[in-house]
PQR file of N, CA, C, O and H, with PARSE charges and radii, in Angstrom:
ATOM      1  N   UNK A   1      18.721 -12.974 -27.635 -0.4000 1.5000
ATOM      2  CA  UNK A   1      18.299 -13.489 -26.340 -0.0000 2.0000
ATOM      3  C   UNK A   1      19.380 -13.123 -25.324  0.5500 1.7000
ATOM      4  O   UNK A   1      20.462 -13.702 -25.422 -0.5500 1.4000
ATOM      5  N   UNK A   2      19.170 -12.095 -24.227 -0.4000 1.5000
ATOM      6  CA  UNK A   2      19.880 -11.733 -23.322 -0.0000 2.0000
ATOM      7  C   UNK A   2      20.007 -12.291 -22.220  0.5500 1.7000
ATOM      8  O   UNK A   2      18.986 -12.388 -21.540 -0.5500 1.4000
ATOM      9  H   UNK A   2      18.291 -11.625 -24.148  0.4000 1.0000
ATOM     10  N   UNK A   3      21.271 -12.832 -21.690 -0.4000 1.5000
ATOM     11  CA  UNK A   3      21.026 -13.449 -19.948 -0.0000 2.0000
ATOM     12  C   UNK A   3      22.109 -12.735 -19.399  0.5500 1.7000
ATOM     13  O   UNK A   3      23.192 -12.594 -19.967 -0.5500 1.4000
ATOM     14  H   UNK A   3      22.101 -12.754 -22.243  0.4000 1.0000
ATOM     15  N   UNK A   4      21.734 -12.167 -18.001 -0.4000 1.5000
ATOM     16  CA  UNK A   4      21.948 -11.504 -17.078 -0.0000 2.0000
ATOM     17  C   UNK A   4      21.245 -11.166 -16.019  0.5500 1.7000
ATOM     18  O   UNK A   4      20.086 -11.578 -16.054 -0.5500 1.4000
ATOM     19  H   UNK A   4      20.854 -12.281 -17.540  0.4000 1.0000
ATOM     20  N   UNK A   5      21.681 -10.279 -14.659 -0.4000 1.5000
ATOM     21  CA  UNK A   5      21.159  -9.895 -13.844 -0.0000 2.0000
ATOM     22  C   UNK A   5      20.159  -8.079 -14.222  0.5500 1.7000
ATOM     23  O   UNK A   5      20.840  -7.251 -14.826 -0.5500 1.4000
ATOM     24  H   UNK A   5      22.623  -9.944 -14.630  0.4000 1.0000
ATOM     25  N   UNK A   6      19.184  -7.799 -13.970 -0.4000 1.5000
ATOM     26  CA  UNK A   6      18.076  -6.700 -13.767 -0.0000 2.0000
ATOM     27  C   UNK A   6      18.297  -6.455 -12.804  0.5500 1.7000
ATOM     28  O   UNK A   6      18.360  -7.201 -11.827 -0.5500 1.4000
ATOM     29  H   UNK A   6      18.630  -8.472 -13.480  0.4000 1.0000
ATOM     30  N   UNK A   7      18.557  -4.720 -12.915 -0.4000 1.5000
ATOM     31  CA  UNK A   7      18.283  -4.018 -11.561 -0.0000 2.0000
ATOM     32  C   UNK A   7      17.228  -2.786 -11.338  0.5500 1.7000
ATOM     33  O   UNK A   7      17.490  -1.584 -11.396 -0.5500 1.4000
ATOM     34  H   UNK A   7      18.506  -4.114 -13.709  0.4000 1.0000
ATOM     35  N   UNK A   8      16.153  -3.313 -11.108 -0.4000 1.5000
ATOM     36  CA  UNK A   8      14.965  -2.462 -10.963 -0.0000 2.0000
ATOM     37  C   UNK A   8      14.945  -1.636  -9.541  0.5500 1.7000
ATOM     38  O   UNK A   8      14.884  -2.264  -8.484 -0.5500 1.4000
ATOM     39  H   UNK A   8      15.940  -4.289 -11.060  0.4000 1.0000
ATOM     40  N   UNK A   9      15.007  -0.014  -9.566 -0.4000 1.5000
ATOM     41  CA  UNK A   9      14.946   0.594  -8.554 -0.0000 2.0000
ATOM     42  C   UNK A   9      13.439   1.307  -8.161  0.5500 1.7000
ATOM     43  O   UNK A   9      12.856   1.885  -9.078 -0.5500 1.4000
ATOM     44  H   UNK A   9      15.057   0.496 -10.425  0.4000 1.0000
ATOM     45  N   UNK A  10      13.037   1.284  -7.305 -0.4000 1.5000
ATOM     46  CA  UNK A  10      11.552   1.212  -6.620 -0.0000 2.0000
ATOM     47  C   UNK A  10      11.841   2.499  -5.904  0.5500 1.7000
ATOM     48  O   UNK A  10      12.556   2.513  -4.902 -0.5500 1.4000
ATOM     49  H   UNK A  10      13.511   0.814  -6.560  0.4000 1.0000
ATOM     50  N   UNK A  11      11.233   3.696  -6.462 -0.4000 1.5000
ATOM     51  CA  UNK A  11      10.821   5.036  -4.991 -0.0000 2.0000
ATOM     52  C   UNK A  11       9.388   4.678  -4.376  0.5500 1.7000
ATOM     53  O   UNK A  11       8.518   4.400  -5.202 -0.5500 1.4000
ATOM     54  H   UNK A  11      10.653   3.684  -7.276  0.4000 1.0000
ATOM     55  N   UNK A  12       9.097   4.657  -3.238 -0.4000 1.5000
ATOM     56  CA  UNK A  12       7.822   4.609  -2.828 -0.0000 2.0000
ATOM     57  C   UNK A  12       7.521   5.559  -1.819  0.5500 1.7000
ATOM     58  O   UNK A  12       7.791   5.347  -0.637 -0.5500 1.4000
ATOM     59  H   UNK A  12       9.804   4.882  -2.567  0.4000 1.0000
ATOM     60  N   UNK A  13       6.749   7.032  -2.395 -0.4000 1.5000
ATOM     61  CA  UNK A  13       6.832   7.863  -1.578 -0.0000 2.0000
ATOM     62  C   UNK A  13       5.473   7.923  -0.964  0.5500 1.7000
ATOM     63  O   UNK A  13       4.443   7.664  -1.586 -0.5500 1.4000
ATOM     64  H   UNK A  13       6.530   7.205  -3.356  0.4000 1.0000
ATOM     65  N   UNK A  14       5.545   8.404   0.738 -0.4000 1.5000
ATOM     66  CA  UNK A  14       4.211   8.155   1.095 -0.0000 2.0000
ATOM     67  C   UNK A  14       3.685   9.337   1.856  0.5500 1.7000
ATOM     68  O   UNK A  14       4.463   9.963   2.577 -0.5500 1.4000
ATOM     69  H   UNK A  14       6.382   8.614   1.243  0.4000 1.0000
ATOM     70  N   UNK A  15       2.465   9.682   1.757 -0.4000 1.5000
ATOM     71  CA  UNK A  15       2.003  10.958   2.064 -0.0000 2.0000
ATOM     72  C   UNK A  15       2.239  11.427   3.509  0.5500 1.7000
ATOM     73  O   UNK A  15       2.373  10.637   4.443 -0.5500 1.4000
ATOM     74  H   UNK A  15       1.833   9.174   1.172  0.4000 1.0000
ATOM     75  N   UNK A  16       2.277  12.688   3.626 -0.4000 1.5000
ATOM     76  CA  UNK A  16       2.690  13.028   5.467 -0.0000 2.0000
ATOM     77  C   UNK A  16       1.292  12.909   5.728  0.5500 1.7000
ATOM     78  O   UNK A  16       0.982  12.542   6.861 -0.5500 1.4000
ATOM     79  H   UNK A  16       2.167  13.330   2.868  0.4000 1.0000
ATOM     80  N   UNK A  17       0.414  13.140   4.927 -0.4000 1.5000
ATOM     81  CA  UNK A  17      -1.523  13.115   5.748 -0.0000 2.0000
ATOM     82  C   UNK A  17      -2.410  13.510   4.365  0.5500 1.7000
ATOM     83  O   UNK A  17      -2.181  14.131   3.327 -0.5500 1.4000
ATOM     84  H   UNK A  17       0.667  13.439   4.006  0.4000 1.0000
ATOM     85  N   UNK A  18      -3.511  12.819   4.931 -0.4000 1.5000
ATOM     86  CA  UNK A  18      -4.452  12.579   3.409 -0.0000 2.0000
ATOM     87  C   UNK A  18      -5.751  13.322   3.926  0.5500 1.7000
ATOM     88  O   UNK A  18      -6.067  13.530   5.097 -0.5500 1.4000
ATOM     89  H   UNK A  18      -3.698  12.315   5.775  0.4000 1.0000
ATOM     90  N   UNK A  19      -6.339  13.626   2.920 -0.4000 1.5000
ATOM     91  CA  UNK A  19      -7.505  13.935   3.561 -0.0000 2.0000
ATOM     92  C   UNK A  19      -8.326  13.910   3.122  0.5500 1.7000
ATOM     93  O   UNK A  19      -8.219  14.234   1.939 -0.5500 1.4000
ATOM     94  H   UNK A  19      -6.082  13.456   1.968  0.4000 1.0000
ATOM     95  N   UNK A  20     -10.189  13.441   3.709 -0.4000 1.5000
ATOM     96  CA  UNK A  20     -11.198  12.865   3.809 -0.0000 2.0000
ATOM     97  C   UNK A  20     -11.251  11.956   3.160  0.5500 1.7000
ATOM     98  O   UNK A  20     -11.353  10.759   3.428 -0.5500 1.4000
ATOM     99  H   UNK A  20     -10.276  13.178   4.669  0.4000 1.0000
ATOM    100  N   UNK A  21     -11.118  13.007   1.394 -0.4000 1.5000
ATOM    101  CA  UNK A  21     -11.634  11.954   0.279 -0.0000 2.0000
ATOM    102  C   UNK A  21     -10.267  10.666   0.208  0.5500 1.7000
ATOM    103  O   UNK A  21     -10.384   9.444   0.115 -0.5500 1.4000
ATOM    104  H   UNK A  21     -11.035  13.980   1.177  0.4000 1.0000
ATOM    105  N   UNK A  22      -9.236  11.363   0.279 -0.4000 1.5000
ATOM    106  CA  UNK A  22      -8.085  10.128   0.273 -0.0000 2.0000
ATOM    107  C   UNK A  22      -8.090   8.686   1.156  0.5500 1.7000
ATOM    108  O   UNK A  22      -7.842   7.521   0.845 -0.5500 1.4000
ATOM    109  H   UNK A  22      -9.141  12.356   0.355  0.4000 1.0000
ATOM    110  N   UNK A  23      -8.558   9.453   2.605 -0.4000 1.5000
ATOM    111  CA  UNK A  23      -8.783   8.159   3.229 -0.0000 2.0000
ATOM    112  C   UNK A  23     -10.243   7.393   2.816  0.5500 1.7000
ATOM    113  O   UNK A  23     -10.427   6.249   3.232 -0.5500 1.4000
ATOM    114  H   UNK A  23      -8.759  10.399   2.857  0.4000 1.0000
ATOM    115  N   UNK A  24     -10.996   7.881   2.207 -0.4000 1.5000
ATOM    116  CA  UNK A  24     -12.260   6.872   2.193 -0.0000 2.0000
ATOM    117  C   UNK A  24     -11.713   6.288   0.660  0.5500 1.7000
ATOM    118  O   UNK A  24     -12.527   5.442   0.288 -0.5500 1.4000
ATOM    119  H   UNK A  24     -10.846   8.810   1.869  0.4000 1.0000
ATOM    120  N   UNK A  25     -10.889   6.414  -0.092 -0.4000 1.5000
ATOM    121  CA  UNK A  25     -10.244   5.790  -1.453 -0.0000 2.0000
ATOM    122  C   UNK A  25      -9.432   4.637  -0.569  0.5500 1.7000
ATOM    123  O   UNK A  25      -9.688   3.434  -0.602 -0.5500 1.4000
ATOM    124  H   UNK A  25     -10.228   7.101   0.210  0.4000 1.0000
ATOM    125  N   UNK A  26      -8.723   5.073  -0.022 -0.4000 1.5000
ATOM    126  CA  UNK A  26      -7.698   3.747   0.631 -0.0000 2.0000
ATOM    127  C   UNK A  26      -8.778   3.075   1.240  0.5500 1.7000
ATOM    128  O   UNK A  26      -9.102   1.983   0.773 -0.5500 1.4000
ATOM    129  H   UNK A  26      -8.515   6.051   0.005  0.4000 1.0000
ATOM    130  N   UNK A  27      -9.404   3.554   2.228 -0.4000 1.5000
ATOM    131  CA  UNK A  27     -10.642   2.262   2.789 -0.0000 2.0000
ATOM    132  C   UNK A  27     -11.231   1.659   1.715  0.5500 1.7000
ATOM    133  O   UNK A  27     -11.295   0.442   1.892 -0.5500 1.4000
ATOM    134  H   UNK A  27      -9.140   4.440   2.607  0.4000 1.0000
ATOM    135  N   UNK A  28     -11.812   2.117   0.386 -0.4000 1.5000
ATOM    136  CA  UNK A  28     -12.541   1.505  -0.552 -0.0000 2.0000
ATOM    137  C   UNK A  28     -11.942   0.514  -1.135  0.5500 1.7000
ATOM    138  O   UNK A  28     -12.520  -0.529  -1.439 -0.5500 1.4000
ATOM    139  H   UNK A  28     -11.760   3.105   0.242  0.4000 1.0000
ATOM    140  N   UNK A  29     -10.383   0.816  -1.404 -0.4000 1.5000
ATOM    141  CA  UNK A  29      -9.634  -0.372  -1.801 -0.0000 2.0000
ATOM    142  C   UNK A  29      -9.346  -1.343  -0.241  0.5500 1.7000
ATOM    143  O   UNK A  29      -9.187  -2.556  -0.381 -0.5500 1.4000
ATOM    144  H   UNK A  29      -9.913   1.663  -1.157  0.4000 1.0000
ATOM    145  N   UNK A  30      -9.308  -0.902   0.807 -0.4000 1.5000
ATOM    146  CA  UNK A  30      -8.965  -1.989   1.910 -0.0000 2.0000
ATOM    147  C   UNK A  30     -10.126  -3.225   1.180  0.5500 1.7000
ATOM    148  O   UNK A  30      -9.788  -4.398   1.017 -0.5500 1.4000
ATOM    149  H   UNK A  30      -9.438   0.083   0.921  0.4000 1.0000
ATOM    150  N   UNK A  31     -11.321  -2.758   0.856 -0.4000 1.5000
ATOM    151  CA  UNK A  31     -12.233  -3.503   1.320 -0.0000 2.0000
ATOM    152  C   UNK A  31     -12.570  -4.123   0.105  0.5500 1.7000
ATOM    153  O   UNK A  31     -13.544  -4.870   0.197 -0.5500 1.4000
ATOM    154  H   UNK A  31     -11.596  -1.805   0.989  0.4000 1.0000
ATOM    155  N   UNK A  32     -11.880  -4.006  -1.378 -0.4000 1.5000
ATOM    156  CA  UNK A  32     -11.946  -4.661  -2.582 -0.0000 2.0000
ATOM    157  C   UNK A  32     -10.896  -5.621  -2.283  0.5500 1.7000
ATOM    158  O   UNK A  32     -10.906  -6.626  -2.992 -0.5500 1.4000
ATOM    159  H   UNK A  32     -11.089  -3.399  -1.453  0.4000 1.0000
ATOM    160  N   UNK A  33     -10.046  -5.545  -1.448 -0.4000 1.5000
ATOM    161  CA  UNK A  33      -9.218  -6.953  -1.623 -0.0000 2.0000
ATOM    162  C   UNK A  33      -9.420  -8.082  -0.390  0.5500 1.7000
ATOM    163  O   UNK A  33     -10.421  -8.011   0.324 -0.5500 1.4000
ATOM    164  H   UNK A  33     -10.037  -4.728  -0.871  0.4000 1.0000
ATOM    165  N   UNK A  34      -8.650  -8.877  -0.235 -0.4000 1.5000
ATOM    166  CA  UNK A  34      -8.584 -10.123   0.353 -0.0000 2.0000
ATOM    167  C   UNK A  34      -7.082 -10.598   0.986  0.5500 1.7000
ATOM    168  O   UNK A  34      -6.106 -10.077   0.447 -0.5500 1.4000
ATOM    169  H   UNK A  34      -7.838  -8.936  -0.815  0.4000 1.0000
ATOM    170  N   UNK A  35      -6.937 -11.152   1.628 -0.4000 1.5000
ATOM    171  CA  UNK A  35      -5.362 -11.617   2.046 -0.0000 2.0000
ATOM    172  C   UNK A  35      -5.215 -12.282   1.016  0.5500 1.7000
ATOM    173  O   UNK A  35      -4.483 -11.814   0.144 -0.5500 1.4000
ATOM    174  H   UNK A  35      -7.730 -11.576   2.066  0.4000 1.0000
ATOM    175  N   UNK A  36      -5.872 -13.586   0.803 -0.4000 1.5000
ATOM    176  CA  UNK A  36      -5.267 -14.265  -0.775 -0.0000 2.0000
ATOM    177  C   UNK A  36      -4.966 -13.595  -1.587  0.5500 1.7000
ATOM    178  O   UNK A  36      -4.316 -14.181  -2.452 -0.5500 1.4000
ATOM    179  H   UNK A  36      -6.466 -13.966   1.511  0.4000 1.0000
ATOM    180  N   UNK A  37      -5.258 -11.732  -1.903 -0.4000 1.5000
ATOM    181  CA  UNK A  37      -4.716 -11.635  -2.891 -0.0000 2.0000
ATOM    182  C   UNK A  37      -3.060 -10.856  -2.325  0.5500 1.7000
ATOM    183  O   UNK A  37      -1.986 -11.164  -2.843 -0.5500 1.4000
ATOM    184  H   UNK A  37      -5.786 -11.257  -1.200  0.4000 1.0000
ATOM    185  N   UNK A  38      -3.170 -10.072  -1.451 -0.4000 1.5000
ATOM    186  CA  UNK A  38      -2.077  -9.969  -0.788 -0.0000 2.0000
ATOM    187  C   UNK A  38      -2.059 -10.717   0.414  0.5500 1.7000
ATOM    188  O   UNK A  38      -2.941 -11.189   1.131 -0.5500 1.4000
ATOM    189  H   UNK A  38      -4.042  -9.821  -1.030  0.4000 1.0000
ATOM    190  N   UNK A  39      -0.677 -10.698   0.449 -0.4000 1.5000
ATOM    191  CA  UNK A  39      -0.006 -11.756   1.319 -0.0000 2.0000
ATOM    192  C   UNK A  39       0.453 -10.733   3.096  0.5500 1.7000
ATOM    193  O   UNK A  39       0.315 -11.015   4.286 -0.5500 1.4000
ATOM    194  H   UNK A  39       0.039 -10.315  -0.133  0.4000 1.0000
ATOM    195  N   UNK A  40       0.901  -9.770   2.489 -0.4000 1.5000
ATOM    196  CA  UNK A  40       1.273  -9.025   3.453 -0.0000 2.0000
ATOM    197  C   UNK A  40       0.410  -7.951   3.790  0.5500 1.7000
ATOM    198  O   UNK A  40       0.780  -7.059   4.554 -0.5500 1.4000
ATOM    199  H   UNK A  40       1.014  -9.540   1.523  0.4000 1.0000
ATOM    200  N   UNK A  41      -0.711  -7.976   3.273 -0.4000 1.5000
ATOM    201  CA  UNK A  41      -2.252  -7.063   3.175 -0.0000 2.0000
ATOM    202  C   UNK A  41      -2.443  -6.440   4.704  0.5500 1.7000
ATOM    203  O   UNK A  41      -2.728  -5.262   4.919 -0.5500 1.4000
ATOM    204  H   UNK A  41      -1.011  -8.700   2.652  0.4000 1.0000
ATOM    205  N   UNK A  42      -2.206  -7.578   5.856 -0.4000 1.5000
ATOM    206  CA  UNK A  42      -2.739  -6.856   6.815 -0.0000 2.0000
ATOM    207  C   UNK A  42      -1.717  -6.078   7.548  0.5500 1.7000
ATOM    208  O   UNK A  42      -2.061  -5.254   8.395 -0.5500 1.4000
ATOM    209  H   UNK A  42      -1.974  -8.535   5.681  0.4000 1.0000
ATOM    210  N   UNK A  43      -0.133  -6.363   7.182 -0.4000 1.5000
ATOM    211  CA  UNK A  43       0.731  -5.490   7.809 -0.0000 2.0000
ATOM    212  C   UNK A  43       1.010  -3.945   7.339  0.5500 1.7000
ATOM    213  O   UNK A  43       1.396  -2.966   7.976 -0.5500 1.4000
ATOM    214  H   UNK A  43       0.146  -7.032   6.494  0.4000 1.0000
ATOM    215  N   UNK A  44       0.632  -4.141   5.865 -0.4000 1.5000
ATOM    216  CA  UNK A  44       0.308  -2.471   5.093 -0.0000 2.0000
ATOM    217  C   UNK A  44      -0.673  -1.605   5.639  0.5500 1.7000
ATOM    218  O   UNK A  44      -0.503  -0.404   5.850 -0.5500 1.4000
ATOM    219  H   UNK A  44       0.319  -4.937   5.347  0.4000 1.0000
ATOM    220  N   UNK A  45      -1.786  -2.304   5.876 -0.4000 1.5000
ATOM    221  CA  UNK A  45      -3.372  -1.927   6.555 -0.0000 2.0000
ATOM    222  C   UNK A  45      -2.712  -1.610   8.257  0.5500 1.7000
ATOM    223  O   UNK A  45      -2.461  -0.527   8.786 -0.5500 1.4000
ATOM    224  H   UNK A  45      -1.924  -3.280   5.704  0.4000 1.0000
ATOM    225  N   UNK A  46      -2.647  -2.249   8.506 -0.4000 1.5000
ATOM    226  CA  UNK A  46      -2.460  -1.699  10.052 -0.0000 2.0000
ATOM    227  C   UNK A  46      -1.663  -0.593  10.431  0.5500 1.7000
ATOM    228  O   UNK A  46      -1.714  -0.088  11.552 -0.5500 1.4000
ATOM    229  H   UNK A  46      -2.851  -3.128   8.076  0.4000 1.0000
ATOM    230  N   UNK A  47      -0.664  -0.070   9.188 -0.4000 1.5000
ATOM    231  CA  UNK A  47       0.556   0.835   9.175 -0.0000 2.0000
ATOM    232  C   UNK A  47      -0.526   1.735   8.463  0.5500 1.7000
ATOM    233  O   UNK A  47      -0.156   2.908   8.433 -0.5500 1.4000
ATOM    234  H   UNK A  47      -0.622  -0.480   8.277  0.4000 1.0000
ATOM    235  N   UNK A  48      -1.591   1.550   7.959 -0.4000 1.5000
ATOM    236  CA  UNK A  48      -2.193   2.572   7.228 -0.0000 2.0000
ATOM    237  C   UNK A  48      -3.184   3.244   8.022  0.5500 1.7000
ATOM    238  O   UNK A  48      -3.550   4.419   8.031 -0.5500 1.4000
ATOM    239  H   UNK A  48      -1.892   0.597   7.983  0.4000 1.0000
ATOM    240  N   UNK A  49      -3.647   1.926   8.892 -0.4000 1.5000
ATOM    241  CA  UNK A  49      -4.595   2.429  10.482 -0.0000 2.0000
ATOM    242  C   UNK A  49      -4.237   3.376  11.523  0.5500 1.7000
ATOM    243  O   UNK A  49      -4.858   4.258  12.116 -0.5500 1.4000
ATOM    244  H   UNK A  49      -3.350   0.971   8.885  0.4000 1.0000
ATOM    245  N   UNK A  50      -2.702   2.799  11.581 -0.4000 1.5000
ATOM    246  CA  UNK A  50      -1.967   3.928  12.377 -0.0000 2.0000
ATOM    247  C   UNK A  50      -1.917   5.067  12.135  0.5500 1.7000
ATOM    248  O   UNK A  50      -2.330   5.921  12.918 -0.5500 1.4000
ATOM    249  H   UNK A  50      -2.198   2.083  11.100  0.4000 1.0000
ATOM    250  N   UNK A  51      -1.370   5.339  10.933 -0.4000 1.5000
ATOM    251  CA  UNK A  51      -1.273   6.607  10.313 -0.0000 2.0000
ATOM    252  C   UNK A  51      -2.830   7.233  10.856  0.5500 1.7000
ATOM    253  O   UNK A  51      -2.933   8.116  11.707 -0.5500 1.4000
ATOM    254  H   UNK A  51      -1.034   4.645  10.296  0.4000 1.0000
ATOM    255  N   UNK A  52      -3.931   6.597  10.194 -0.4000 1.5000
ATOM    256  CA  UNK A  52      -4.499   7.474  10.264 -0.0000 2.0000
ATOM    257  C   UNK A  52      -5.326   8.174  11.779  0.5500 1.7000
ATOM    258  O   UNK A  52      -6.056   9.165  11.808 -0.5500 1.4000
ATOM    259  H   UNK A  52      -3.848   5.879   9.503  0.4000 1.0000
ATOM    260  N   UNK A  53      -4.890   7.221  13.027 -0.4000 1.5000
ATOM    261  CA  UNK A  53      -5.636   7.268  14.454 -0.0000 2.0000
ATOM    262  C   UNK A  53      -4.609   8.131  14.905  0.5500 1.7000
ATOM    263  O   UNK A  53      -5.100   8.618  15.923 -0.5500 1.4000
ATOM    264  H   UNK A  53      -4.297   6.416  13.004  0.4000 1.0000
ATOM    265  N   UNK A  54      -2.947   8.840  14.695 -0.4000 1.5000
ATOM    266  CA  UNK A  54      -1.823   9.146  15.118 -0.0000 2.0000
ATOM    267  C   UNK A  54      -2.697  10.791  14.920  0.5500 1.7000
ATOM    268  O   UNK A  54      -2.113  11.838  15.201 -0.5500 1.4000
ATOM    269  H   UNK A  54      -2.548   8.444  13.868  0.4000 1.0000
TER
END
């Protein structure tokens, strides 16, 4: 039984531009979830809106 601190490192790389079929996959998932299930759901979505009206 080990006790200590974990250090988990996270890359999150994100596309320069998607196209057609990519954005109607991200809309398909916009619209399978809910804020209850994410918390920060609509600040990802709106950064994802941008992207795509820019």
């Amino acid at each position: 039984k080990g006790k200590g601190d974990q250090y988990v490192r996270v890359v999150v790389e994100i596309p320069k531009s998607l196209n057609n079929k990519q954005k109607d996959m991200i809309r398909q998932f916009e619209n399978s979830t809910t804020e209850k299930n994410y918390a920060k759901r609509r600040s990802f979505f709106d950064k994802l809106k941008k992207m795509f009206n820019d």
